[in-house]
MDAnalysis code that builds the backbone (N, CA, C; Angstrom):
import MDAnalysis as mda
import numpy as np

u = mda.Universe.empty(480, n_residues=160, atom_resindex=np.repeat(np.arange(160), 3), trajectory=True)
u.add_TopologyAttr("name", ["N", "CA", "C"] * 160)
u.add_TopologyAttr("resid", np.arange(1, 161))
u.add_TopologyAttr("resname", ["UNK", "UNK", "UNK", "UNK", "UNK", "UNK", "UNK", "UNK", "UNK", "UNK", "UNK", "UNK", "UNK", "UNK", "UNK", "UNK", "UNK", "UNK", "UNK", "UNK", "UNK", "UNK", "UNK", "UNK", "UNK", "UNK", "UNK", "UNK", "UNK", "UNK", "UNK", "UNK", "UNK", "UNK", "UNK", "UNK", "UNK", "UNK", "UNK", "UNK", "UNK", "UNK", "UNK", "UNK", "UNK", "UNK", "UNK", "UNK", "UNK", "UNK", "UNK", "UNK", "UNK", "UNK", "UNK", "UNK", "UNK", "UNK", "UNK", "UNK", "UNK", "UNK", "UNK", "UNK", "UNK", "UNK", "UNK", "UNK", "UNK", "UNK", "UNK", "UNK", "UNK", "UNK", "UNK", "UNK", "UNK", "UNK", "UNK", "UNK", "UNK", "UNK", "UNK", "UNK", "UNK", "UNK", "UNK", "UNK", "UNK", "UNK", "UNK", "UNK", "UNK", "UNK", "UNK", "UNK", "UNK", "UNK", "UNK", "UNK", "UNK", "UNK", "UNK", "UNK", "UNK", "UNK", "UNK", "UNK", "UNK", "UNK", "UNK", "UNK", "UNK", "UNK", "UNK", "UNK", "UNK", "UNK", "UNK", "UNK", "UNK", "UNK", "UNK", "UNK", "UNK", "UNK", "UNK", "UNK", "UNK", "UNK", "UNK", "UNK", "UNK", "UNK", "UNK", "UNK", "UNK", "UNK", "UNK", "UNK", "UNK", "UNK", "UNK", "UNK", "UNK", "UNK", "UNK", "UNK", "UNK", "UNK", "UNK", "UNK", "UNK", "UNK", "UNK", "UNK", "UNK", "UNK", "UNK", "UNK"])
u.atoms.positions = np.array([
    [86.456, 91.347, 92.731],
    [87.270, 91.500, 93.917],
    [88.466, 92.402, 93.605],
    [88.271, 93.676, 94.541],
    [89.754, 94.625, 94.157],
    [91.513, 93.744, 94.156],
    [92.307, 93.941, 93.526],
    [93.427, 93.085, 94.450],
    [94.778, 94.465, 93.927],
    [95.238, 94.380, 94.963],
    [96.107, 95.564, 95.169],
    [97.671, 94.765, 95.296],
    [98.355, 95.156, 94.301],
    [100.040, 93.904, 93.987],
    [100.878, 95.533, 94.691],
    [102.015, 94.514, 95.784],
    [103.049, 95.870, 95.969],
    [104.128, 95.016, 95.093],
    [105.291, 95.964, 94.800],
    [106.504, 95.372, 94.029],
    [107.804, 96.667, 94.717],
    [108.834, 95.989, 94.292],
    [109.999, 96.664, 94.656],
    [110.456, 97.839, 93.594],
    [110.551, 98.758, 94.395],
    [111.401, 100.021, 93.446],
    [112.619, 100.280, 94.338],
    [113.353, 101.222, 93.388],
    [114.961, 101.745, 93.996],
    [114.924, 102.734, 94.325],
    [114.795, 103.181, 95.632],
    [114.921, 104.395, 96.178],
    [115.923, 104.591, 97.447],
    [117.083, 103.649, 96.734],
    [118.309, 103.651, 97.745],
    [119.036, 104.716, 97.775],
    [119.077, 105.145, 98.834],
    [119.430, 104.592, 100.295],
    [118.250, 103.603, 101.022],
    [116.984, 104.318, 101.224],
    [115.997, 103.802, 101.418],
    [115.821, 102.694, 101.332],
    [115.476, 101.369, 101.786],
    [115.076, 100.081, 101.315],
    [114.662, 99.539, 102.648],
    [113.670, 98.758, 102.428],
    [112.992, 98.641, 101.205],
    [111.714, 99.415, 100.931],
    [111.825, 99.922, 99.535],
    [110.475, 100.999, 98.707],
    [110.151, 100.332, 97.772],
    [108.740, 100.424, 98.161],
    [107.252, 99.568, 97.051],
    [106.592, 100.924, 96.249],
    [106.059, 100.245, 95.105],
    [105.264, 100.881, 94.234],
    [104.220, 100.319, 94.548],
    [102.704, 100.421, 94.233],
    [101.765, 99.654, 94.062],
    [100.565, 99.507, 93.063],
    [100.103, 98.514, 92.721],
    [99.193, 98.437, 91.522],
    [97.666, 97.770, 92.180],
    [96.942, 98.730, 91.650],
    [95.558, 98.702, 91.909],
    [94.235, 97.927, 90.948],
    [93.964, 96.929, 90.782],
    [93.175, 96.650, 89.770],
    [91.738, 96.247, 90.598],
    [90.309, 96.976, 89.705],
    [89.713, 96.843, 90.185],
    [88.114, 96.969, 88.961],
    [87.207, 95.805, 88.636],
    [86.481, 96.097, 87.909],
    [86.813, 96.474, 86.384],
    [87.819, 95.880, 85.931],
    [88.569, 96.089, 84.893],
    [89.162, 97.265, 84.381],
    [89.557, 98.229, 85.448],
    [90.394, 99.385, 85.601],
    [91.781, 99.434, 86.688],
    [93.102, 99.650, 86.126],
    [93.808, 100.127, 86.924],
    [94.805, 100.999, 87.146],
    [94.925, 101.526, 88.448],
    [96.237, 102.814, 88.600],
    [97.389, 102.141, 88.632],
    [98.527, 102.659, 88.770],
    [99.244, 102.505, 89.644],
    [100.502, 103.916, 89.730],
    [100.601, 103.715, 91.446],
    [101.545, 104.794, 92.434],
    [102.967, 104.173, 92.356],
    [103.541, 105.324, 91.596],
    [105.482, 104.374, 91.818],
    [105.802, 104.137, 93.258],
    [105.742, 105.025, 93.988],
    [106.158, 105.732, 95.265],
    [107.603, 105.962, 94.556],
    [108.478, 107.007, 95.939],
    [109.816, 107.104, 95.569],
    [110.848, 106.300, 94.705],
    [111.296, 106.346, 93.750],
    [111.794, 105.451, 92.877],
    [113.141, 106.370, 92.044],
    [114.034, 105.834, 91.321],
    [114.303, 106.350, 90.242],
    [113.867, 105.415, 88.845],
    [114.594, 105.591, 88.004],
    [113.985, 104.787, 86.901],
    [114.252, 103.075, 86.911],
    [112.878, 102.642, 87.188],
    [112.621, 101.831, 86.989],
    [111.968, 100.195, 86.528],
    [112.755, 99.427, 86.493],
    [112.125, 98.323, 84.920],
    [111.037, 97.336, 85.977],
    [111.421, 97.341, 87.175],
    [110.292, 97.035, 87.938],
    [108.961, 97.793, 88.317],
    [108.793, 99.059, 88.049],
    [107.945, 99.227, 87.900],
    [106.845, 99.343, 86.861],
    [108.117, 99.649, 85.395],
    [107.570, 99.348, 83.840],
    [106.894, 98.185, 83.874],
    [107.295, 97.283, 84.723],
    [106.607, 95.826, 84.161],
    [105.010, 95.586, 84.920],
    [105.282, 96.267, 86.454],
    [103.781, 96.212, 86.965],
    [102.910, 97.077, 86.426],
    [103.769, 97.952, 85.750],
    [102.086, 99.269, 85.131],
    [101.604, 98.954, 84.008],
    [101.858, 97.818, 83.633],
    [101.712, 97.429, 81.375],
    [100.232, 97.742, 81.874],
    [99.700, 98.109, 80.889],
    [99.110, 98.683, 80.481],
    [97.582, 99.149, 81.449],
    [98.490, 99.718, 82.300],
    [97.306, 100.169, 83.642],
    [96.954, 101.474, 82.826],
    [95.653, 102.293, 83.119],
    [95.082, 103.329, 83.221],
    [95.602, 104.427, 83.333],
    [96.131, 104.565, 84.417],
    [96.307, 106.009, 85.100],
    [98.199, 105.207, 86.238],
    [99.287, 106.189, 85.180],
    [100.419, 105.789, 86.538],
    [101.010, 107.146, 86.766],
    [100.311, 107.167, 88.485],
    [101.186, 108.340, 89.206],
    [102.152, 108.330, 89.697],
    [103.525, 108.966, 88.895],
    [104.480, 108.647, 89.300],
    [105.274, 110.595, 90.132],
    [106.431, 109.819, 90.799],
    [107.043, 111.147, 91.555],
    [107.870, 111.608, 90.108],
    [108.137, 112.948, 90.890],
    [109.678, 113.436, 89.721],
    [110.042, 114.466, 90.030],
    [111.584, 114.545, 89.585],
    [111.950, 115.785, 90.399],
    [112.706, 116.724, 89.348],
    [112.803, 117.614, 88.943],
    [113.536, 118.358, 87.576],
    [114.690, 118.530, 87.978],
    [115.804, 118.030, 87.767],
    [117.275, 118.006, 88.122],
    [117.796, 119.461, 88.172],
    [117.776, 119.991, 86.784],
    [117.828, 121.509, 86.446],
    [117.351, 122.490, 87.879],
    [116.592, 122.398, 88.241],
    [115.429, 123.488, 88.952],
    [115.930, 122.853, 90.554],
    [116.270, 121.770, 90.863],
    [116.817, 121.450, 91.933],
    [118.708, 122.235, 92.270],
    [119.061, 121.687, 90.835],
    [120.815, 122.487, 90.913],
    [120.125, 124.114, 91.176],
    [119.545, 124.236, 90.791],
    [119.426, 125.990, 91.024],
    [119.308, 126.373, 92.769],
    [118.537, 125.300, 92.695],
    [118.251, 125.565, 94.775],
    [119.865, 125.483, 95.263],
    [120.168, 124.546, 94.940],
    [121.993, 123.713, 95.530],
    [122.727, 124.767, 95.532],
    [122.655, 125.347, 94.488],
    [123.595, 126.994, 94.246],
    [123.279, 127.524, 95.072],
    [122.053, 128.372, 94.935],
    [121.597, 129.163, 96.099],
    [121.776, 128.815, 97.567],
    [121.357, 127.370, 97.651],
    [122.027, 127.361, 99.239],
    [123.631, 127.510, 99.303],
    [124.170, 127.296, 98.621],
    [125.706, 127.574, 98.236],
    [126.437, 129.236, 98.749],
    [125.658, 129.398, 97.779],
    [125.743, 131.394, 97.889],
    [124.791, 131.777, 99.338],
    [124.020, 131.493, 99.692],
    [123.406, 131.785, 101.141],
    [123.871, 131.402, 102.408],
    [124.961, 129.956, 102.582],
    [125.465, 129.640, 103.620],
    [124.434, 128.663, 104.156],
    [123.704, 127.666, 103.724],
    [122.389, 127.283, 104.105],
    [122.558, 125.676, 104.338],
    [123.883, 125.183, 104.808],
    [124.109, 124.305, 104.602],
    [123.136, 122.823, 104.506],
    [122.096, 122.910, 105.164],
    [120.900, 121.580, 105.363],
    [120.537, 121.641, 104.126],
    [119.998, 122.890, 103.534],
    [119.539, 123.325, 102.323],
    [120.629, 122.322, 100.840],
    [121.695, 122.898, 101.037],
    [122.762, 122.512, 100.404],
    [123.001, 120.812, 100.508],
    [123.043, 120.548, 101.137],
    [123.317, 118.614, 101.803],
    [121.856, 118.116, 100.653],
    [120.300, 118.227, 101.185],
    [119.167, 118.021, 100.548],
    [119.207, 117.980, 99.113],
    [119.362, 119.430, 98.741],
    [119.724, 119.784, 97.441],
    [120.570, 118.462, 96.530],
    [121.924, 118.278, 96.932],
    [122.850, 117.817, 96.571],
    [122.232, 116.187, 96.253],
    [121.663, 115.650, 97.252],
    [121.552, 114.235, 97.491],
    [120.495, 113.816, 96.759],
    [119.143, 114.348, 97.059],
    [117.935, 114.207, 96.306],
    [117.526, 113.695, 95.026],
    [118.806, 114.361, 94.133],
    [118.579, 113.730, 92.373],
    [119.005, 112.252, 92.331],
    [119.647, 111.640, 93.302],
    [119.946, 110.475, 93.455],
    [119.112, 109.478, 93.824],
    [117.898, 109.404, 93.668],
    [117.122, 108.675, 94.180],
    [115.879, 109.373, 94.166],
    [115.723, 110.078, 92.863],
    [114.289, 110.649, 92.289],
    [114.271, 110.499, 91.107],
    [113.437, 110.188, 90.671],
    [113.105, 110.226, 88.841],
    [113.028, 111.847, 88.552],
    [113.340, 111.697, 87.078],
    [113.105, 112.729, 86.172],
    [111.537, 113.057, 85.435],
    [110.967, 113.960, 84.830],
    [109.871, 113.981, 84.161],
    [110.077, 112.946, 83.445],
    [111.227, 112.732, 82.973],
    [111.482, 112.315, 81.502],
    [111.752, 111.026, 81.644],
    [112.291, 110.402, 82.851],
    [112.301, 108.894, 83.527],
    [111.160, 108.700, 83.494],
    [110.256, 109.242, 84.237],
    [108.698, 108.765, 84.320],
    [107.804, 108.797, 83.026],
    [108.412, 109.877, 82.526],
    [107.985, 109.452, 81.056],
    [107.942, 108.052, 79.964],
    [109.225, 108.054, 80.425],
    [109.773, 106.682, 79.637],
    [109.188, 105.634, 80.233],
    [108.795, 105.132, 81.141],
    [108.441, 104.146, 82.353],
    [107.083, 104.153, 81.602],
    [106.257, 105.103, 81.581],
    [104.990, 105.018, 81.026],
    [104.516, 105.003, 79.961],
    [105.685, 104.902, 78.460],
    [105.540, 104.781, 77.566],
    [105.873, 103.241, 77.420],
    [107.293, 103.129, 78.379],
    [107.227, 101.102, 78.241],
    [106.346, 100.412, 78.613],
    [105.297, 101.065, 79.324],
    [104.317, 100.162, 80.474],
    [103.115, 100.430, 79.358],
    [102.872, 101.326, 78.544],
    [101.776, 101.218, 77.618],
    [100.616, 101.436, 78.586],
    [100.973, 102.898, 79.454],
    [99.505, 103.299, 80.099],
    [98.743, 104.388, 79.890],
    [97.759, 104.353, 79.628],
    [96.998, 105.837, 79.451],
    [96.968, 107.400, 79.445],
    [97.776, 107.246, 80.724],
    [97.704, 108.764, 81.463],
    [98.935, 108.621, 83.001],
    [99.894, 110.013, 82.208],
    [100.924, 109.984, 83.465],
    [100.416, 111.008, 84.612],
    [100.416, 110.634, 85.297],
    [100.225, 111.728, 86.652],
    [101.406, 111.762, 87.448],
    [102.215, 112.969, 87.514],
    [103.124, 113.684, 88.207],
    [102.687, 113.855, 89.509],
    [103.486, 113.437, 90.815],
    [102.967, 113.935, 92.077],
    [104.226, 113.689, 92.673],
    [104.095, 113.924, 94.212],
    [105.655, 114.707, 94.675],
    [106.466, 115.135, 94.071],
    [106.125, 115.728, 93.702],
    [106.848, 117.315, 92.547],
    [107.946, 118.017, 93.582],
    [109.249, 117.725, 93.155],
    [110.203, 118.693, 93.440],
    [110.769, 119.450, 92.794],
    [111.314, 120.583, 92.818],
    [110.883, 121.235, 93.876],
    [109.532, 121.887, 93.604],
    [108.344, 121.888, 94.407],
    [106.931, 122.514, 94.401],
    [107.165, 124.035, 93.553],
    [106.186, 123.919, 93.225],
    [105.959, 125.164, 92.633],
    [104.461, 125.646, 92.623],
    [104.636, 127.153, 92.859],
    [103.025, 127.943, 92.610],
    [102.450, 128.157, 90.964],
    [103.048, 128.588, 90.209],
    [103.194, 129.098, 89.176],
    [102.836, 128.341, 87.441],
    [101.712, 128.245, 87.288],
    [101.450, 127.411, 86.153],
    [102.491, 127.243, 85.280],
    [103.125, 128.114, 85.017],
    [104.232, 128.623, 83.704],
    [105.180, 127.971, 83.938],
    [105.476, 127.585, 85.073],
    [107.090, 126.458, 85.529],
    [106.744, 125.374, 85.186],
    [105.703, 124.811, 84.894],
    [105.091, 123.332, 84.284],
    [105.713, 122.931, 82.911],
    [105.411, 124.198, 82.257],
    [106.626, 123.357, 81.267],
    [107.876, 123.270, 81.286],
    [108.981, 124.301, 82.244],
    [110.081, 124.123, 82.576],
    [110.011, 122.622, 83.026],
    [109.419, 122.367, 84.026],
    [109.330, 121.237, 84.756],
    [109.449, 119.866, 84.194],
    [108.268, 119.822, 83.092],
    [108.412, 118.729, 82.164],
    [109.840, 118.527, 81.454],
    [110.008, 119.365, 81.059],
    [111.059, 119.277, 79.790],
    [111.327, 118.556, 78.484],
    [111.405, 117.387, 78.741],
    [111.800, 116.858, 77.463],
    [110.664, 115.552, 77.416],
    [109.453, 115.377, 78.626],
    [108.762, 114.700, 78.704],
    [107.820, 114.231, 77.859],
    [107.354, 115.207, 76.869],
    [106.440, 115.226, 75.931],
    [106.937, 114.221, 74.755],
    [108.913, 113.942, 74.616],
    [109.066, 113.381, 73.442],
    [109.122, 111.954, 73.955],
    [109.029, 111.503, 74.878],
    [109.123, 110.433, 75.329],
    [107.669, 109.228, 75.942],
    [107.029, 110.212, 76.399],
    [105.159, 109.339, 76.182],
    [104.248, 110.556, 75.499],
    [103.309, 110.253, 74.559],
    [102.465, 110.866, 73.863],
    [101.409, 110.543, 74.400],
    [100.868, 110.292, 75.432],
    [99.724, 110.306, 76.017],
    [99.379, 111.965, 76.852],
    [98.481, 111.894, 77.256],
    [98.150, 112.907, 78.067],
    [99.235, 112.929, 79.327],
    [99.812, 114.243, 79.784],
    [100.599, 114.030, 81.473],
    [99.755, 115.182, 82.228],
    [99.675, 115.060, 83.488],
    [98.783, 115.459, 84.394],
    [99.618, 116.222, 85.372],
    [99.946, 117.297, 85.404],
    [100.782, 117.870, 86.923],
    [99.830, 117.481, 88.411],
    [100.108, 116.992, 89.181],
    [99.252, 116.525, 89.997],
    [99.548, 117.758, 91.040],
    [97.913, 117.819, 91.675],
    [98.282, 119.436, 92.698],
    [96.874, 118.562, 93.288],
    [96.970, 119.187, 95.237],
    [96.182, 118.905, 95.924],
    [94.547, 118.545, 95.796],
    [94.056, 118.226, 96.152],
    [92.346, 118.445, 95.563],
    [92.163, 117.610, 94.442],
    [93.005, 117.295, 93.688],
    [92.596, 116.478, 92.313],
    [91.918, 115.001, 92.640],
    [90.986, 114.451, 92.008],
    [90.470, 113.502, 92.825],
    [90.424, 112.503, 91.072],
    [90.479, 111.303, 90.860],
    [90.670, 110.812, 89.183],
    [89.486, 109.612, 89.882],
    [89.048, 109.571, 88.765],
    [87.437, 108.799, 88.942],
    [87.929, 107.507, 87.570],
    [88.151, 106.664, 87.863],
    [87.797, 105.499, 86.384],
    [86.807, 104.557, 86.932],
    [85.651, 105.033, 85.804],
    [84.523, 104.385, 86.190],
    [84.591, 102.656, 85.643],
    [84.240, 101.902, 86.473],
    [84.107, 100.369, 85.924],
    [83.823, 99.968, 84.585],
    [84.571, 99.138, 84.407],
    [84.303, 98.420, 83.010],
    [84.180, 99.759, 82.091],
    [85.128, 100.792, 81.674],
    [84.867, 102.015, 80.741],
    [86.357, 101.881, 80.243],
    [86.657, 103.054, 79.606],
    [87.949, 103.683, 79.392],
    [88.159, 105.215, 79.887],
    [86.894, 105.388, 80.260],
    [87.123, 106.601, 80.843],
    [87.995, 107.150, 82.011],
    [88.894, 108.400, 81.837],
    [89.554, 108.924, 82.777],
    [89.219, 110.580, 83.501],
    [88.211, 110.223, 84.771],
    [87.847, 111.825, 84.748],
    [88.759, 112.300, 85.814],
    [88.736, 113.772, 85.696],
    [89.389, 114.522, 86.792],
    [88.448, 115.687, 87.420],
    [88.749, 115.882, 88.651],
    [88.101, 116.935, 89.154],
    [88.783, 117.671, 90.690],
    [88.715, 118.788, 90.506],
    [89.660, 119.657, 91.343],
    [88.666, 119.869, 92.433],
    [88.765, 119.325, 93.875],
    [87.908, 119.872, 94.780],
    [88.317, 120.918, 95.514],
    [89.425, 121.309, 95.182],
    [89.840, 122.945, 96.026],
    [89.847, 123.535, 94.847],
    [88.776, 124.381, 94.077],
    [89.414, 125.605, 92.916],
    [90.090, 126.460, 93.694],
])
């Protein structure tokens, strides 16, 4: 029987924001949703499979904040400004998934988006010293398969 646990994360202002954990056939994910770093969600992912968490690169966001700064862009500027307050870092989500002892990090709502393979490691940054597992930039089309009772983690891109 699948059973799907929600739990509380901090994504205040916002409240109330759930994460959720998926167990099913002796495999499981779990989705932070909006969060910053947090020990409530370390504790629901121990040792799940696959945790897709958000993140936002602080660095690469101040760069937008400027620019709306220097452009006059004020909505731009307000967004900018507020956002790191209530988003994880690569490197938060990193840590989260090295305390939770899970398999495989998957990155998704990625701020700010990017086209460009090569900004991926800007993006990460300091993520790599903090979980040694595999991390996954998550982009549209990706579909993650864990087959029952395995350890296996597949991926497959249905938009090349």
């Amino acid at each position: 029987m699948p059973k799907i646990t929600t739990f509380k994360v901090n994504h205040f202002p916002v409240v109330p924001a759930v994460g959720y954990r998926f167990d099913y056939k002796g495999r499981s994910l779990v989705v932070s949703g909006d969060t910053v770093f947090s020990e409530s969600l370390m504790e629901h992912a121990k040792g799940a499979d696959v945790l897709f968490h958000e993140a936002l690169n602080t660095k690469m966001v101040q760069l937008m904040n400027e620019y709306a700064g220097a452009t006059g862009s004020p909505s731009l500027g307000k967004v900018t400004h507020d956002i790191p307050s209530y988003h994880s870092t690569p490197e938060d989500a990193a840590k989260v998934a090295a305390g939770a002892g899970v398999r495989q990090l998957v990155y998704y709502h990625i701020i700010p988006p990017f086209l460009s393979p090569i900004l991926k490691i800007l993006f990460m940054g300091n993520a790599k010293k903090y979980f040694k597992g595999p991390i996954t930039m998550g982009k549209d089309g990706m579909l993650f398969f864990l087959p029952p009772h395995s350890s296996a983690i597949n991926v497959k891109n249905v938009l090349k």
